[in-house]
C-alpha positions in Angstrom: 4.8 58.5 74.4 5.4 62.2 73.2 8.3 61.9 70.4 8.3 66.0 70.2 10.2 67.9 67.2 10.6 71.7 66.1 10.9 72.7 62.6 13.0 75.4 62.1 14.2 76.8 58.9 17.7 79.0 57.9 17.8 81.9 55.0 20.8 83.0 53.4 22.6 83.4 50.1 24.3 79.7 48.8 27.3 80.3 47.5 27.3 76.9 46.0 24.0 78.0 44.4 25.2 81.5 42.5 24.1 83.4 45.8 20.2 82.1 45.8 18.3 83.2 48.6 17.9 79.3 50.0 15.9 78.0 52.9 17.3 75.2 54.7 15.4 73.2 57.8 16.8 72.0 60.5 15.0 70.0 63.8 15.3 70.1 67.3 14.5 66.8 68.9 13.7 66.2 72.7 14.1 62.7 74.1 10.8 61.1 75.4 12.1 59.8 78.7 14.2 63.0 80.5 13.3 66.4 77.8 16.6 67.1 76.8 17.1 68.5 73.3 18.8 68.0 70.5 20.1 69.3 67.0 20.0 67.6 63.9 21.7 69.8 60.9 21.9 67.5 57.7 25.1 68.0 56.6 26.3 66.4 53.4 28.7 63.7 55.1 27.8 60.1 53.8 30.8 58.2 53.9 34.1 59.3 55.5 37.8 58.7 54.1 39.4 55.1 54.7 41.7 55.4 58.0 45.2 53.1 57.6 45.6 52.2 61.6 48.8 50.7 60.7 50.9 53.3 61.8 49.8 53.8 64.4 49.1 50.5 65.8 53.0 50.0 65.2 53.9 53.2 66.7 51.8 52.3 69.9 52.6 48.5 70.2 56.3 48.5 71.7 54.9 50.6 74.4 51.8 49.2 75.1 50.8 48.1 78.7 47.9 45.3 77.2 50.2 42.6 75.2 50.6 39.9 77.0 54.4 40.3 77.4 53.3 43.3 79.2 49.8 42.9 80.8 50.6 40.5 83.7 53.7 42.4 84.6 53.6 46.2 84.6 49.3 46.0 85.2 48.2 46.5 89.0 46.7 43.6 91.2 43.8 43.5 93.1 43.5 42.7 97.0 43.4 38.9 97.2 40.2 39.6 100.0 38.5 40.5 96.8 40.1 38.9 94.0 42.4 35.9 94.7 45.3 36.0 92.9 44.9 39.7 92.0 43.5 39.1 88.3 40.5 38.1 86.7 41.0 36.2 83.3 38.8 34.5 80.4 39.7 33.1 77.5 41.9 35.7 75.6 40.4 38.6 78.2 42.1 39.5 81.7 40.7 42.1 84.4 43.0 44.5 86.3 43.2 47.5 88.5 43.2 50.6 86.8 46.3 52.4 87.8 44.8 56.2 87.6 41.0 54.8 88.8 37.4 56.8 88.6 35.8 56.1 92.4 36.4 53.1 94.7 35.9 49.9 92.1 37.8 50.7 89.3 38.7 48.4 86.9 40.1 47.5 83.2 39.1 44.7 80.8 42.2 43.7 78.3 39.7 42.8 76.1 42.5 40.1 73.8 45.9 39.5 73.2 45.6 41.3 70.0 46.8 44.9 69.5 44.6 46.1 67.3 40.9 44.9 66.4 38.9 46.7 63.4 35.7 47.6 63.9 34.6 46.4 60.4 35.7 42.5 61.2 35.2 43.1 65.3 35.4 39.2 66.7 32.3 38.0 69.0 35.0 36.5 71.6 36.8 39.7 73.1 33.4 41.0 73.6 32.4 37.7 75.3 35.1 37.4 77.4 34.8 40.9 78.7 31.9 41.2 79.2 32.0 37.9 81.4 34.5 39.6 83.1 32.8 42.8 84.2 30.2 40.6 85.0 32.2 38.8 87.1 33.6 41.5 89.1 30.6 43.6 89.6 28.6 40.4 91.0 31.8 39.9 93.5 31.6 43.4 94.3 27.6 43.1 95.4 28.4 40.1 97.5 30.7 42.3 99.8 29.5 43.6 103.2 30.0 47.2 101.5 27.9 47.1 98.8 25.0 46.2 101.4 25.7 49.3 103.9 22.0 51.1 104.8 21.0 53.9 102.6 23.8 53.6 100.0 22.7 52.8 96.2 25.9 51.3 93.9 25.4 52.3 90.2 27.5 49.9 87.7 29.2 51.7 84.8 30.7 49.5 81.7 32.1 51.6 79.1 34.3 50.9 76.1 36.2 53.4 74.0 37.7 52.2 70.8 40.3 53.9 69.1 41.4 57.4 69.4 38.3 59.2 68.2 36.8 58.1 71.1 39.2 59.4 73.8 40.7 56.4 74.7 44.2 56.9 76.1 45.0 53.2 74.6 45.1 51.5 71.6 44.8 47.9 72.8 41.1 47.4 73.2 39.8 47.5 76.8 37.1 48.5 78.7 36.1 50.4 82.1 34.4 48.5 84.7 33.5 51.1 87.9 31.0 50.4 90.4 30.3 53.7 92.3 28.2 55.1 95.2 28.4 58.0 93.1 26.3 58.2 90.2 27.4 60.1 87.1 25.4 63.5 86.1 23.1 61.4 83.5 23.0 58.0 85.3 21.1 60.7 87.7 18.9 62.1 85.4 18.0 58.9 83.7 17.4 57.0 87.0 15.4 59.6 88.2 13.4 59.7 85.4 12.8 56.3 84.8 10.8 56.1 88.7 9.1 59.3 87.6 7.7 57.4 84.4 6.8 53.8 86.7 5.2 56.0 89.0 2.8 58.0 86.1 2.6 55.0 83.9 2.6 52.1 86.3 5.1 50.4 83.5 9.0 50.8 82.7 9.9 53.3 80.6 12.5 51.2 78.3 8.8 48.6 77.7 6.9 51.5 77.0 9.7 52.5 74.2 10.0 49.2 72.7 6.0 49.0 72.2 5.9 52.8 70.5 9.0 52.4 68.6 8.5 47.8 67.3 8.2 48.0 63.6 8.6 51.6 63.3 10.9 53.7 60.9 13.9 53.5 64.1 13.1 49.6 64.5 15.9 47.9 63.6 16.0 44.6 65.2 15.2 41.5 67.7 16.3 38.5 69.0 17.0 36.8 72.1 15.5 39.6 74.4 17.6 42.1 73.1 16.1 45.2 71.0 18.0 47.0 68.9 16.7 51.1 67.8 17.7 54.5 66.8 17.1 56.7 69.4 14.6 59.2 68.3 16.9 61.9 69.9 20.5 60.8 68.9 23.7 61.6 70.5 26.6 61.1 68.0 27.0 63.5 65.4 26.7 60.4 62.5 24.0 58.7 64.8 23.8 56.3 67.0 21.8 53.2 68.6 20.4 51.5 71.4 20.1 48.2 72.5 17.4 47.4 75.2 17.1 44.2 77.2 13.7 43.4 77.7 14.2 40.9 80.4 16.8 42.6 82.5 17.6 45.4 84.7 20.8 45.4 85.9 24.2 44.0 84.3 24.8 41.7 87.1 21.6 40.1 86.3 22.6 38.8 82.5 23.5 35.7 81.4 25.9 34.0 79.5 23.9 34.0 76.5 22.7 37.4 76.8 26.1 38.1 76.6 26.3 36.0 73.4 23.3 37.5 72.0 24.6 41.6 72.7 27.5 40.6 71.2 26.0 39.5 68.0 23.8 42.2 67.4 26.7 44.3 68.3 29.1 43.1 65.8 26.6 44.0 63.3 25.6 47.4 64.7 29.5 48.0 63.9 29.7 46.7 60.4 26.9 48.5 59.2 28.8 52.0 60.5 31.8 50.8 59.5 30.1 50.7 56.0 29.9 54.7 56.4 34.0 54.5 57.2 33.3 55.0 61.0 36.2 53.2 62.7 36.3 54.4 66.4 33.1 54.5 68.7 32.2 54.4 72.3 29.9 52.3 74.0 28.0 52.6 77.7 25.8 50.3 79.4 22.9 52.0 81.1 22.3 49.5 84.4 20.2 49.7 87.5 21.5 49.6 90.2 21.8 46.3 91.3 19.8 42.6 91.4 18.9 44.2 95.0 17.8 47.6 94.8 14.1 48.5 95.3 14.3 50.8 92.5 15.4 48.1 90.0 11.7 47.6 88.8 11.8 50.9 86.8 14.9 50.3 85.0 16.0 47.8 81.9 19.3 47.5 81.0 19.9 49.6 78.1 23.4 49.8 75.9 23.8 52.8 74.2 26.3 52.5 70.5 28.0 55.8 69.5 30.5 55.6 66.7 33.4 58.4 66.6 35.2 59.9 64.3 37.0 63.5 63.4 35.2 66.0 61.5 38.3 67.3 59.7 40.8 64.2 59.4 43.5 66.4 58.1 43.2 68.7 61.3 42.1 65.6 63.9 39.1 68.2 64.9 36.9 66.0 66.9 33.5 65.0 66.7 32.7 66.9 70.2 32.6 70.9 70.4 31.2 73.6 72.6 27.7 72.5 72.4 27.7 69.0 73.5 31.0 69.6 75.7 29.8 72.8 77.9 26.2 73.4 77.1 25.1 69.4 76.6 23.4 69.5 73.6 24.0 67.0 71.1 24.1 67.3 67.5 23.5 64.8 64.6 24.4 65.3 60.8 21.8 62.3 59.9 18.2 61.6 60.9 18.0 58.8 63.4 15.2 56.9 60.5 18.2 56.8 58.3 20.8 55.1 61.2 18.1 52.9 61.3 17.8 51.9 57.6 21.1 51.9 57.7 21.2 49.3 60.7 18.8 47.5 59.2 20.5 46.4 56.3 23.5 45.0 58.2 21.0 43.4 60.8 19.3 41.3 58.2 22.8 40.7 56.1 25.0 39.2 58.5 25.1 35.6 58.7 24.4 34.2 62.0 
């Protein structure tokens, strides 16, 4: 597996240094599976301000479509054909319509009851629940006569965007659920890359990863089939991470305690950022295609960790500018080794 870098270095006069002539380095990165590059500028950004969500969790609460004096009665339903009674609900979680949706299946998860959850003290049951959910509906979905019609691949795509860093339009925490015919620009790429790699390798991408990278300085963790990494080529401007299931390729194929076990690991994946004051991140599940499809033997289920936040607090700047918006280039302030190191400290300390 080629993990390829360039060194490149900077010259100019540091202010902060009396006007020295300074040399500072910087890397490109390209990711092993697909090529694409990316920029890692070490910026001096360890630990960001404490956010008070307070406020604004008051000031979005009387409003909010997601409390349950709200949820069951201004939320969509579906079509009783495809789920009786219009809803979907476990434990404190319920599944809707969304009201403005992405493609054909489009759905929420109200993840709780509760208004607000903090990503430093995230629970283990509204990720549970929803996750259930989504399982739930997508399996329903590949049981319909639809999802079987000749020549016509359905992609799954679970997302989650916690607080308004990440660009979701809600406080309450929910996720998307969407089953499309249409993939999305890098569910493309990756799914064409990943039968590119079976076909040279004669083995899975994702199981090729997990044997270069087990150990390593972007290892963080394992248990229960699920693999936890830095991606060697990150994505979020603080880092980011990955979590791999070993054992599975699509969503609809995990189990309830996979589901247990993701949410685990994940919980700690968001204490250790929160240690760096990252409050807000987005989350997207990388699935093949379905239980069914022939292509399915290339693919592992992959979920990919981002945390978000805004480069100037006082100005709400956000973490996403020209270069990863319009020419799709991602920068990184940190080294993925040390969102590892990082990771690894809150793998190892949370109690289980």
């Amino acid at each position: 597996m080629d993990f390829r870098r360039q060194t490149k270095t900077a010259r100019f006069h540091d202010p902060r240094q009396e006007m020295a002539l300074v040399e500072v380095e910087h890397e490109t990165r390209f990711d092993p599976l697909t090529g694409e590059s990316g920029r890692i500028c070490h910026f001096a950004m360890d630990r960001l301000p404490p956010v008070d969500v307070a406020p604004l969790a008051a000031a979005t609460r009387a409003n909010c479509p997601f409390c349950p004096d709200a949820v069951h009665t201004v939320t969509p339903r579906f079509a009783d054909d495809l789920v009786p009674g219009g809803r979907l609900q476990r434990g404190g979680a319920v599944l809707v319509p969304n009201l403005f949706p992405y493609d054909d299946y489009s759905a929420i998860a109200v993840m709780t009851p509760q208004h607000v959850l903090e990503t430093h003290d995230m629970p283990a049951a509204p990720i549970v629940d929803s996750l259930g959910l989504a399982r739930e509906f997508l399996q329903r979905l590949e049981q319909r006569p639809q999802a079987q019609t000749a020549g016509e691949t359905w992609y799954p795509l679970i997302s989650w965007n916690h607080m308004p860093p990440s660009g979701g339009s809600q406080m309450h925490p929910h996720m998307q659920v969407i089953l499309t015919s249409t993939p999305t620009n890098v569910q493309r790429r990756r799914h064409d890359a990943e039968r590119a790699w079976l076909a040279q390798h004669d083995n899975p991408f994702a199981l090729d990863l997990l044997a270069a990278e087990r150990g390593g300085e972007r290892w963080i963790g394992e248990s229960g089939g699920i693999s936890w990494l830095a991606p060697f080529r990150p994505t979020g401007m603080l880092g980011d991470c990955q979590a791999v299931f070993s054992e599975r390729s699509s969503f609809t194929e995990i189990d309830d305690d996979d589901i247990a076990e993701f949410a685990s690991g994940l919980q700690r994946m968001l204490k250790g950022f929160a240690g760096r004051g990252l409050w807000s991140f987005s989350l997207v599940f990388f699935s093949g295609t379905s239980s069914n499809s022939d292509g399915a033997a290339s693919q592992r289920l992959t979920a990919q960790l981002v945390p978000r936040f805004y480069v100037n607090p006082q100005t709400h700047a956000p973490d996403t500018a020209f270069l990863q918006l319009m020419m799709g280039e991602w920068i990184c302030m940190t080294y993925p080794e040390e969102t590892a190191a990082l990771l690894r400290t809150a793998w190892t300390g949370k109690e289980r």
